[in-house]
C-alpha positions as CSV (number, residue, x, y, z in Angstrom):
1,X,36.0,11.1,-24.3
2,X,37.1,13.9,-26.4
3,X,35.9,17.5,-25.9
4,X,35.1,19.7,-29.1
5,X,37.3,23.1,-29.1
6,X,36.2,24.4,-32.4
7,X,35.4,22.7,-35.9
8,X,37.8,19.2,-36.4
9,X,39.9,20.1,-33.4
10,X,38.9,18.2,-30.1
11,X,40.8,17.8,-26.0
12,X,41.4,14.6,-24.6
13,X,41.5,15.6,-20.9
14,X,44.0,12.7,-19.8
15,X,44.3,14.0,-16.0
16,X,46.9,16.1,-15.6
17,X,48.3,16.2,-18.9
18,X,46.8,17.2,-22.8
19,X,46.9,15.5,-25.8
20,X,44.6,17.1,-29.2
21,X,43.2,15.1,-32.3
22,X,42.8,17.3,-35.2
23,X,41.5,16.9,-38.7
24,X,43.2,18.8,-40.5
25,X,41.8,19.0,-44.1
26,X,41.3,15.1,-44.0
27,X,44.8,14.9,-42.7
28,X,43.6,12.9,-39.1
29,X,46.8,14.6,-36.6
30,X,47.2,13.7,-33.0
31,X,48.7,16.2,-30.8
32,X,51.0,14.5,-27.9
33,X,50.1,11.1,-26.5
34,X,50.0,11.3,-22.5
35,X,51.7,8.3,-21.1
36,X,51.3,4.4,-21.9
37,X,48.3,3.5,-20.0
38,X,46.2,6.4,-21.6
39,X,46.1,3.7,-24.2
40,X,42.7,3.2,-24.3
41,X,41.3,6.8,-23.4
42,X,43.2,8.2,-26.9
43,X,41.4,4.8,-28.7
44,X,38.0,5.9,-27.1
45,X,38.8,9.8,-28.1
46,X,39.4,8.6,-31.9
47,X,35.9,6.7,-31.7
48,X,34.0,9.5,-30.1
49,X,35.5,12.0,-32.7
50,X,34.3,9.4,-35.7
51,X,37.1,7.7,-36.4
52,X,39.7,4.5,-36.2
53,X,42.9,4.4,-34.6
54,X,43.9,3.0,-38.4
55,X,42.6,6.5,-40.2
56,X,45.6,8.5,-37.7
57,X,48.3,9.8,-40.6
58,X,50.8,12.0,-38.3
59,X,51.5,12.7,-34.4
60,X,52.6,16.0,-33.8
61,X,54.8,16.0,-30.7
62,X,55.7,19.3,-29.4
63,X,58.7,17.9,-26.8
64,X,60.2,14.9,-25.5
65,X,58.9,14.4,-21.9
66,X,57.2,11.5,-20.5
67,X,53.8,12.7,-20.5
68,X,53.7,13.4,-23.8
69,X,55.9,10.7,-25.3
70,X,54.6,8.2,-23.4
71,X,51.9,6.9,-25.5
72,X,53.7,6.7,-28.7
73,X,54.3,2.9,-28.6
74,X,49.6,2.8,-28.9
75,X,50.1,3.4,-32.5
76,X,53.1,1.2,-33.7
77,X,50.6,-0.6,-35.3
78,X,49.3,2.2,-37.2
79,X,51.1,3.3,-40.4
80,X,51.9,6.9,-39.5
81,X,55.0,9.5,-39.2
82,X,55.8,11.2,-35.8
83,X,57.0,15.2,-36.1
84,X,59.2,16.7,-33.4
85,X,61.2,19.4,-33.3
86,X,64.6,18.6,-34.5
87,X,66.7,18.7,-30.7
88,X,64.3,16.7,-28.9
89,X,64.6,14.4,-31.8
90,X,67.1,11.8,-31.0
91,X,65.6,11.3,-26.9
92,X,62.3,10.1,-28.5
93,X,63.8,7.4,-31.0
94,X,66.3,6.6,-28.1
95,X,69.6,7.8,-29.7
96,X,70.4,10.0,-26.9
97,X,69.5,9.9,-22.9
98,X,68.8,13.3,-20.9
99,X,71.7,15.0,-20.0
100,X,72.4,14.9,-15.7
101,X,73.9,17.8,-15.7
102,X,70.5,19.5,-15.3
103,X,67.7,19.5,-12.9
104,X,64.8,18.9,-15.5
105,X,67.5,16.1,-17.3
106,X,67.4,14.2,-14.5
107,X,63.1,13.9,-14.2
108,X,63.1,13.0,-18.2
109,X,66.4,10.8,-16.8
110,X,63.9,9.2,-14.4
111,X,61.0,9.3,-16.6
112,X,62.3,7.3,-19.9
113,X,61.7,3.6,-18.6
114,X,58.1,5.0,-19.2
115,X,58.6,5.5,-22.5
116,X,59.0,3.4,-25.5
117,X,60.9,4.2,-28.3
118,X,58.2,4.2,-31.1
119,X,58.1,1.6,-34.7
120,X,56.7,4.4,-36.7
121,X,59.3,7.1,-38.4
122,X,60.6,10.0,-36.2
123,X,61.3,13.0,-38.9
124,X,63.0,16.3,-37.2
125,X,61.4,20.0,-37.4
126,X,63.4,22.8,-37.9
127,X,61.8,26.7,-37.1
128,X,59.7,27.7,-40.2
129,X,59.0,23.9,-41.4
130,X,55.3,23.4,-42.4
131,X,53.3,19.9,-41.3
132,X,50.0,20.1,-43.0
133,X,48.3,23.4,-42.6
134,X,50.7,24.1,-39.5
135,X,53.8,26.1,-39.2
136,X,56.6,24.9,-36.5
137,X,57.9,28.0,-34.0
138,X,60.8,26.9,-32.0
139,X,60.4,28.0,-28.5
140,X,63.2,26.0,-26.6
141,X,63.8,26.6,-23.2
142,X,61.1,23.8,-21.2
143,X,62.9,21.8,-23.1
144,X,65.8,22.3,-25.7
145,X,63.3,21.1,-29.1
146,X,60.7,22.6,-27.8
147,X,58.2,23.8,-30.6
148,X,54.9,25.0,-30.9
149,X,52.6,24.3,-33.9
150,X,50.3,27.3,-35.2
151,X,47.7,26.7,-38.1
152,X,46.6,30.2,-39.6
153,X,43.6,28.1,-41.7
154,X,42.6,26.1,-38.4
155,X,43.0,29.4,-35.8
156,X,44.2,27.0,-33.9
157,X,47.8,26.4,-31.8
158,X,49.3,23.9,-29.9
159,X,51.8,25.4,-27.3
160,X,52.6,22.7,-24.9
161,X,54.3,22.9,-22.5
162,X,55.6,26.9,-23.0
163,X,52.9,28.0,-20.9
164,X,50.4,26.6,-18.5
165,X,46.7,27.4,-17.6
166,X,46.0,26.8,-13.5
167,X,42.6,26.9,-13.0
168,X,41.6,31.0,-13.2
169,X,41.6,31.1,-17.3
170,X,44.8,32.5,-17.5
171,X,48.3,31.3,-18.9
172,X,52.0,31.6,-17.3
173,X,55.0,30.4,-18.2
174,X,55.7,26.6,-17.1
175,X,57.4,26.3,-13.6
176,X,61.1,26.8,-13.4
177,X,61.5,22.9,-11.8
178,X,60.4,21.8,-15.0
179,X,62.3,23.7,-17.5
180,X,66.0,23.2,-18.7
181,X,66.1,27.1,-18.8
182,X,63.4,28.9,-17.5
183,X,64.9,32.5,-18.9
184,X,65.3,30.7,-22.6
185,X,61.1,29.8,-22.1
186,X,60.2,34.0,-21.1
187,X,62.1,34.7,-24.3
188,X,60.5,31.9,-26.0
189,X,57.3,33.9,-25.0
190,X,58.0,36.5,-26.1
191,X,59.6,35.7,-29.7
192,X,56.3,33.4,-29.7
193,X,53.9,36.7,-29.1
194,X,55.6,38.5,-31.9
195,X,55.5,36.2,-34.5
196,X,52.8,33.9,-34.5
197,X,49.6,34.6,-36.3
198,X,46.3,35.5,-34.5
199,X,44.9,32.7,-33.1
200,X,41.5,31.5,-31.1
201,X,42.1,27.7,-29.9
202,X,45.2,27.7,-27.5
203,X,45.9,24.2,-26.8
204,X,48.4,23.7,-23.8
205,X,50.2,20.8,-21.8
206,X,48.3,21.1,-18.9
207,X,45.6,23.1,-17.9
208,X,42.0,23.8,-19.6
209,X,42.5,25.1,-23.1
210,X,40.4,27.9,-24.6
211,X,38.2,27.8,-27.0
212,X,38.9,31.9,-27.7
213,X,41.3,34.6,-27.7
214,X,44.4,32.3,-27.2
215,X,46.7,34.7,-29.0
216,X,45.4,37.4,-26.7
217,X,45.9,35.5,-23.5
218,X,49.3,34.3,-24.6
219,X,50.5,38.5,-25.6
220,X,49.5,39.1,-21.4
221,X,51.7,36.1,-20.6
222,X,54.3,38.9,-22.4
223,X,53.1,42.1,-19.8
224,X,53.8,39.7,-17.0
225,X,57.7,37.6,-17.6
């Protein structure tokens, strides 16, 4: 099942994690893939939304962790390109391995038997870059690629794992446990706040996302780090 959030943008509520489908002026875009065995949740999401798994053209990945990387390996059968920001880059097409010299390195450390490096073509994002009607905002700091994907013609962006919604409709910044630098996400933040476009749909990692007002619920994430 997929959940409408506004016109061509839909949830796939994976249990604990987020992944997006988008159609993106006939461009079909999945956001993030949860983990392997969500395999045939995002295949039932693509049905329910009208489509084939065959009619997917790009996956948008916003960092390398398990739970969003996981399910990469669904679509080697599909000809498609995977986006992801430029640092994060070599962990998903396995050219590099987590550092251990830090606390989150070690859980994607532990995490990457989970994960299959994908068939498709892995193409890096720098700040600025454009994929489709979306603009790429580096927000490092959860992770060091992290990147955030903002469409101005869609209202729509895709933060994930910069900030977290837990349960009372509002966001935070994503736990300290899980971030390489948790001072490098509160600037991320706030650079984020200040430059991005408004927006209505705010798409996150985990949490419910909302349907209105994201870039005002993500500018009192700013009154609060």
């Amino acid at each position: 099942m997929v959940t409408p959030l506004a016109e061509n943008v839909w949830w796939y509520d994976l249990g604990g994690v987020n992944a997006y489908l988008v159609d993106d002026d006939g461009t079909l875009t999945l956001v993030d893939t949860g983990m392997k065995w969500h395999r045939n949740t995002l295949v039932a999401g693509l049905h329910d939304a009208g489509f084939e798994p065959a009619d997917l053209d790009r996956i948008l990945l916003t960092h390398y962790d398990v739970d969003h990387v996981g399910g990469l390996a669904v679509f080697n059968d599909v000809d498609l390109t995977i986006y992801v920001g430029a640092t994060d880059a070599p962990y998903v097409t396995g050219e590099r391995k987590a550092t251990l010299s830090n606390h989150k390195g070690i859980i994607q450390r532990l995490g990457r038997p989970f994960a299959s490096v994908p068939d498709n073509p892995v193409e890096p994002l720098a700040d600025g870059d454009t994929v489709g009607s979306f603009t790429v905002y580096e927000t490092p700091g959860h992770t060091p690629g992290h990147v955030c994907y903002i469409s101005e013609t869609l209202e729509t962006a895709f933060l994930g794992d910069l900030v977290v919604e837990r349960g009372d409709g509002r966001l935070y910044p994503s736990l300290w446990i899980m971030n390489y630098d948790t001072g490098d996400v509160n600037r991320s933040i706030r650079t984020l706040a200040e430059r991005a476009p408004a927006f209505e749909v705010a798409g996150m990692g985990h949490g419910v996302p909302f349907k209105t007002g994201g870039s005002e619920r993500l500018a009192d994430v700013v009154e609060r780090v």
